[in-house]
N, C-alpha and C positions, 0 to 999 in steps of 0.2 A: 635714516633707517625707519620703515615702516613698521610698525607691530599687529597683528590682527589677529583678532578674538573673535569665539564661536562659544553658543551655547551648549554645544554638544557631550554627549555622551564622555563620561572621561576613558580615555585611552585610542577616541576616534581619532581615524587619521584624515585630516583635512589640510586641503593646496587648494587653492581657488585664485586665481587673479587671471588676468589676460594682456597678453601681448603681443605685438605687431609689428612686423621688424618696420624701416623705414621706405622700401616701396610695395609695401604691403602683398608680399608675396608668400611670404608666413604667417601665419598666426596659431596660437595658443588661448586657448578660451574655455573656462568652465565657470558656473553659477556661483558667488559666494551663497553660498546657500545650503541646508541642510540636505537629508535625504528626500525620495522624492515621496515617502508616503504609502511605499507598497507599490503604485500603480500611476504611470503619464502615458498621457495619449498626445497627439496633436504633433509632434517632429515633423519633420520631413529632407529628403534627399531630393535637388534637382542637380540635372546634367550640367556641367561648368566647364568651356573650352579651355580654361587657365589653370584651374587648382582642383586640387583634390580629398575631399575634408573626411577624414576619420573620426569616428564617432569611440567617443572612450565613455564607458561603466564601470565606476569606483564605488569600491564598498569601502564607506566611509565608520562600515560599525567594528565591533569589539569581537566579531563571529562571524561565521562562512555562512554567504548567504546563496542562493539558488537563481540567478538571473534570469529572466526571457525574454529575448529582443523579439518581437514578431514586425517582419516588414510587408506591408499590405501595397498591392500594385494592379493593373488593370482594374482601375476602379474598388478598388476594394474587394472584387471577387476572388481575388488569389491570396495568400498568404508565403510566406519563406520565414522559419524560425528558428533562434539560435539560442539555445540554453548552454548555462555553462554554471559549474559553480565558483564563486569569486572567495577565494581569504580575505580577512580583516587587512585594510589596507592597498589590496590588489588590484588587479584593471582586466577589464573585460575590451579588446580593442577590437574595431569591424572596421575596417576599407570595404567600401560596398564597392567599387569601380576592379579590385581583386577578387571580388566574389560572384561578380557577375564575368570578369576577362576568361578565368583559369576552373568558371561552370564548377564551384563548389555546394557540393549538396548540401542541403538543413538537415536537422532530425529527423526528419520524415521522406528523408531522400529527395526532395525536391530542389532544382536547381533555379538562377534565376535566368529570364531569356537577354538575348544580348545587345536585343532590341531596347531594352530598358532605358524612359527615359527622367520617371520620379519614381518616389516611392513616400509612402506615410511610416512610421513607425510605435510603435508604443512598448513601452515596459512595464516588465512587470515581476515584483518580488516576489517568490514562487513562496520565500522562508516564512513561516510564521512568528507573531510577534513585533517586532520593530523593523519599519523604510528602511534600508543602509544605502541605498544606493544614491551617486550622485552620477547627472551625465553632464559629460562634456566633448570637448570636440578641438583637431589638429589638423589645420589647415598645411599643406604642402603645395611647392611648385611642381605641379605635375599637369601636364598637358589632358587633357580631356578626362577629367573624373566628374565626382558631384559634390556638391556644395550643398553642406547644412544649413537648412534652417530650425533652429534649433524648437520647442513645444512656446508655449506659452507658461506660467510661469503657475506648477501646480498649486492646490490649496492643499494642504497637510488634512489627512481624514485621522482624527488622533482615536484613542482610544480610551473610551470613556466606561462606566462601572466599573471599575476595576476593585475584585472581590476574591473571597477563597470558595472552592468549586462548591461547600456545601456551606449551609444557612451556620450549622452548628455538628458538635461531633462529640457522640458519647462513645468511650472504651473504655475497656476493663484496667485494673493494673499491670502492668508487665505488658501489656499489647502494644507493639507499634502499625501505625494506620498510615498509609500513604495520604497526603493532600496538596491541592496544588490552586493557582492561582488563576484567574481568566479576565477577559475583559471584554468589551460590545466595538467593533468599529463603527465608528460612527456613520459615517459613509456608507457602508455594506449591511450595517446590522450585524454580521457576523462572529461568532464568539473563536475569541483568540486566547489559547491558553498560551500564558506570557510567565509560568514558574520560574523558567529560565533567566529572565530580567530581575528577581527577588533571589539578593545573595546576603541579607542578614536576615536572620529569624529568632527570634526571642518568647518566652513563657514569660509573665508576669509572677509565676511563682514555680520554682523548678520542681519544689518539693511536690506539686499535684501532676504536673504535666513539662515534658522537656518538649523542647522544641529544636529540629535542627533541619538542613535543605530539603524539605519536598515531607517531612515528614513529624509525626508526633507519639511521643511516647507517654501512655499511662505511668504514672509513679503511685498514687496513692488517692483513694477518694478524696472528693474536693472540685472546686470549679477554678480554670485559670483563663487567661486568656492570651491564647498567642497571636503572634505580628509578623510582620516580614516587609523589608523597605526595600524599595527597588525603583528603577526607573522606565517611565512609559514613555511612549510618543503624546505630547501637551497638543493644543491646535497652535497652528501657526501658518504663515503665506509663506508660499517656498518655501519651507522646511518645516518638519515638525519638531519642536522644542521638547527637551524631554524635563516630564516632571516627576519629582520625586510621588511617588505615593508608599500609605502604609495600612494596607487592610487588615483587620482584624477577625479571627476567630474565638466564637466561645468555646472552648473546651469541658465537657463535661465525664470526668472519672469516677465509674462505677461500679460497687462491688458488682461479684457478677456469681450465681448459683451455679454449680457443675451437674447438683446430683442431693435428691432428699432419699433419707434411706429408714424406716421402709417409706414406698412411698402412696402409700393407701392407711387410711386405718377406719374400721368400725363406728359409724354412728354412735355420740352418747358416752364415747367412749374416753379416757386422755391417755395420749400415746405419746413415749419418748423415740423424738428421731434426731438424727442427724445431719445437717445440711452441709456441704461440703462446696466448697469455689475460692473465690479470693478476692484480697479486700474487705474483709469482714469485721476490722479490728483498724479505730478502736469504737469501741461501744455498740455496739450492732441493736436495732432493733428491729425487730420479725412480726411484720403484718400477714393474717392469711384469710381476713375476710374476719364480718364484726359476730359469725355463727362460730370461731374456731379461736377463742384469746389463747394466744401464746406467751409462754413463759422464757425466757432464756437463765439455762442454767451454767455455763460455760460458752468460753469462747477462744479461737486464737486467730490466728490472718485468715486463715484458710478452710476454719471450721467454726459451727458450732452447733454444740447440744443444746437440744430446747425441749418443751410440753408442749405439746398442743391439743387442749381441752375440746373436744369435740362436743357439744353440745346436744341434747338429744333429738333439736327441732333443726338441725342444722338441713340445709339443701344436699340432697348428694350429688357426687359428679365431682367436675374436677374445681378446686377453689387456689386462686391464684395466691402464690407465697412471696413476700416483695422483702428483701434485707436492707437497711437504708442506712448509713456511713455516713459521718459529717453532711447532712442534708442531701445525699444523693443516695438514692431509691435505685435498687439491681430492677433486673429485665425478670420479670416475673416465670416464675418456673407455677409446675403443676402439683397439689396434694389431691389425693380421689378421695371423697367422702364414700364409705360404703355401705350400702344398704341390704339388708338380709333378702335373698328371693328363695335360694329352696336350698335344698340338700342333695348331694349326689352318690352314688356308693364310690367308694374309697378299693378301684382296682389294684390298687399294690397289696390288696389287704385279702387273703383267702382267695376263693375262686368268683372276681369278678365282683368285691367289696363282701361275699357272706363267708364265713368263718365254717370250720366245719362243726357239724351234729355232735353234740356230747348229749349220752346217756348215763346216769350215774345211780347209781343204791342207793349208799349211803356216803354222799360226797360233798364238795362244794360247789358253789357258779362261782364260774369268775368271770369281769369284765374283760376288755377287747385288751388292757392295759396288764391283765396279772392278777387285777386286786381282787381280793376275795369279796363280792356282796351276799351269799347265804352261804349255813355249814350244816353238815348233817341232814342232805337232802336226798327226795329220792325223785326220779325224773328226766328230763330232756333238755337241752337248748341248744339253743345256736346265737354268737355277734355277728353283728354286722356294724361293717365301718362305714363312716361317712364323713363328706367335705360339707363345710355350709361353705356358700359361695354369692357372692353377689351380683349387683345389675350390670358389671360391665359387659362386653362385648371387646374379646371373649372373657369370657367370665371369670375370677379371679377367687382366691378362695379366703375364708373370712378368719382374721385371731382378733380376741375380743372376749370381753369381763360381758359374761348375759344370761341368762336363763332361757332351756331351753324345754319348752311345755310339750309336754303328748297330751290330744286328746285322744278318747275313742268311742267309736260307734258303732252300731251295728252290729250288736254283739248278740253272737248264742251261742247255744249249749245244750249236750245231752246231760251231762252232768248235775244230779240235786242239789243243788247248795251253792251253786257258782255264780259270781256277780262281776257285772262288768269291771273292768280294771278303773282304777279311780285316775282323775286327774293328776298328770306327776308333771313336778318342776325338778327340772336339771341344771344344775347351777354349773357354767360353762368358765373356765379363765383361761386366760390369754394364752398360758404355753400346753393348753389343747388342742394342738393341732386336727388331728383327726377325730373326729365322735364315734364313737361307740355305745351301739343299742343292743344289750342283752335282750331277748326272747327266751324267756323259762314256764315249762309246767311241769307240775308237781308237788309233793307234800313232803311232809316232814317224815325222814325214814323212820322214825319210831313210832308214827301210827298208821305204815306202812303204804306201801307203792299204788300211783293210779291203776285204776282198771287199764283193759286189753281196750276199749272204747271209749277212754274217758278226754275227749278233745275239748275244743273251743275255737271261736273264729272273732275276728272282729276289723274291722277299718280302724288306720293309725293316723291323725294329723298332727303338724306339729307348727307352732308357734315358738319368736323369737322376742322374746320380752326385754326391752331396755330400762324399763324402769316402769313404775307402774301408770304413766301415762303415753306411752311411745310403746309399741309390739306391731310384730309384722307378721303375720302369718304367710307361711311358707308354700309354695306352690304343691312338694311333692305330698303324694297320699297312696298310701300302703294300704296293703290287704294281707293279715295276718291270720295264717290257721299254726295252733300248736297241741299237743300233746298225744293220743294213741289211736292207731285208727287200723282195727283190727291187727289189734297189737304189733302194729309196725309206730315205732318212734319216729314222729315228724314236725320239722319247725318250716315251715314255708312262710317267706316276706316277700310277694309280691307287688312291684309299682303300678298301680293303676292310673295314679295322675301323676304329671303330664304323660 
């Protein structure tokens, strides 16, 4: 009893021997040898008055591979070609002396002529991944066919880096991320993804990253690293050896931002937001740049509440907010620094942001809000609403702790005794959404009502004070006339700038 061993692939189907009856009128003949490597060239078919030799192609791998015989004749200028796909174990068989008697077409409808007296042949594994193919050949008595000579005896082109398709791979928790495996032929250069030869895959820590065929799932911040063992085509003569390999990827799992809410806040100012995503637990800490320290006041997986002290010299614009979990830093999301540029009128408020005219006796003002600021007056006014708003593009409107200053200028009057309005600070907090500017003249009803002519006029700018080294002065500028003008009651607030 003979016994014969192969390095091959476990579950290849390999038969290799040859033999010769005894007046050598048959034969059976294949390579002990592996597959052929993807690609042989060199065979050939000559014309033989005695025998008739069939050419057989085994796939000796674990998977269906894609064969293509191409047979080249008249010099090389013509070609005939026959593709087929082989199952693990199968045979692809060609009598050329049958395919040239009975004028059987190729894929390409091409027949061969009958005249025919060699031919070359070459094969070639269409499948990607690993050689399966083995060739070999079966001689018969049969009067006037062709006789193989079989290539010369390929080198195996193996396949060499063999790696996972990226360097490294950051994802969130709860994500899973396709990835796959590749290699270089050596021969070709060409990259061969070879996932399909990698059928164990492993994490080094399950609880950061699982690992399983072709793919990887986020579990929880952290680094792991996963693997996958498989077999490749090794170098070898006449056959390519398969050798185990085990490439590794870094995995890197990281919290990840959804959503900061609000997500602007006021120069100078400290604002409580909320940042929402996941993976943020346990211990979260919240960088947004060295002009913005932030506090973290609560936390769970998925959220958390913080400060973030806005500074008064801070840059404004957008400053990146990074949450970092067991040494791994999320993909930075945006906070807008805002900075004060003008004021707009507040059109949901009266007609086009101005409130209507009130004339009163002996009455009160009151502001845009209700609230009563003088009682027992006699005279005219009118609010007006407004947004402050800042530099974005487009422009976004401002909530914020600040004071906000009227100058004025340009002031006259027919009136004896009248003096420009003095400088006023208006102290602004955050849940003032809309500003409201009273315009009043007039005196106190019990030393009774202005004249039928008694007016006044002046220019209004206004300033946004943060503190008393940080103010912005504001683009817009007003032109105000108030009080009687032949005795008609009038508050007019016109914008002159911009």
């Amino acid at each position: 009893m003979v016994t014969l061993t192969t390095d091959a692939l476990p579950d290849d189907l390999v038969a290799y021997a040859t033999s010769i009856d005894a007046n050598r009128r048959y034969n059976l003949a294949t390579r002990f040898a592996g597959g052929v490597g993807g690609h042989l060239t060199g065979g050939e078919w000559d014309v033989d008055a005695n025998h008739n030799q069939i050419a057989t192609v085994t796939n000796i791998g674990s998977k269906p591979t894609n064969a293509l015989l191409t047979l080249h004749y008249e010099n090389g200028q013509k070609s005939y070609e026959l593709q087929q796909t082989i199952a693990p174990g199968d045979q692809m068989w060609v009598n050329l002396a049958r395919l040239v008697r009975d004028r059987v077409a190729d894929r390409n409808g091409n027949t061969l002529p009958v005249d025919l007296k060699s031919v070359t042949y070459e094969l070639r594994d269409l499948a990607p991944g690993l050689g399966s193919l083995s060739v070999g050949s079966l001689a018969l008595d049969d009067t006037f066919g062709f006789s193989i000579t079989p290539p010369p005896c390929p080198s195996c082109c193996p396949l060499i880096a063999i790696q996972f398709d990226s360097g490294f791979l950051d994802l969130p928790p709860g994500v899973t991320d396709p990835v796959g495996i590749i290699g270089q032929n050596q021969c070709t250069g060409a990259q061969v993804n070879v996932t399909a030869d990698f059928g164990t895959w492993s994490s080094n820590n399950d609880g950061i990253a699982k690992a399983s065929y072709a793919k990887v799932q986020g579990i929880a911040p952290g680094s792991a690293v996963v693997s996958a063992d498989g077999f490749v085509n090794g170098p070898g003569e006449c056959e390519c050896s398969p050798v185990m390999q085990n490439p590794t990827l870094q995995v890197n799992v990281q919290p990840q931002i959804t959503g900061i809410t609000p997500p602007r806040g006021l120069i100078g100012n400290s604002v409580s937001v909320t940042i929402k995503g996941n993976g943020f637990s346990p211990s979260p800490s919240v960088f947004a740049g060295s002009d913005i320290p932030v506090t973290v006041d609560s936390y769970s997986s998925t959220q958390i509440s913080a400060t973030f002290a806005i500074a008064p010299s801070a840059n404004g614009g957008n400053h990146n907010v990074v949450v970092t979990v067991a040494g791994q830093p999320s993909p930075a999301a945006n906070f807008y620094v805002q900075i004060p540029k003008t004021l707009i009128r507040d059109t949901g408020y009266g007609t086009g942001g101005l409130g209507s005219l009130v004339s009163i006796t002996n009455g009160n003002v009151l502001d845009i809000y209700g609230n009563t600021l003088l009682t027992g007056e006699c005279g005219v006014y009118r609010n007006i609403g407004y947004f402050l708003i800042d530099q974005e593009s487009p422009a976004q409107t401002i909530q914020g702790d600040y004071t906000l200053v009227e100058n004025f200028t340009n002031y006259t009057t027919d009136v004896q005794g009248l003096t420009p309005p003095p400088t006023e600070d208006n102290p602004i907090v955050y849940a003032q959404t809309m500003l409201g500017d009273t315009q009043f003249f007039g005196t106190k009803a019990t030393s009774g009502c202005p004249g039928s002519n008694d007016h006044e006029s002046f220019d209004q700018n206004l300033t946004v004070e943060i503190d008393s080294s940080h103010s912005y002065g504001l683009s817009m500028e007003n032109s105000i006339s108030r009080g009687y003008y032949s005795g008609t009651p009038t508050v007019n607030v016109t914008i002159i700038n911009p």
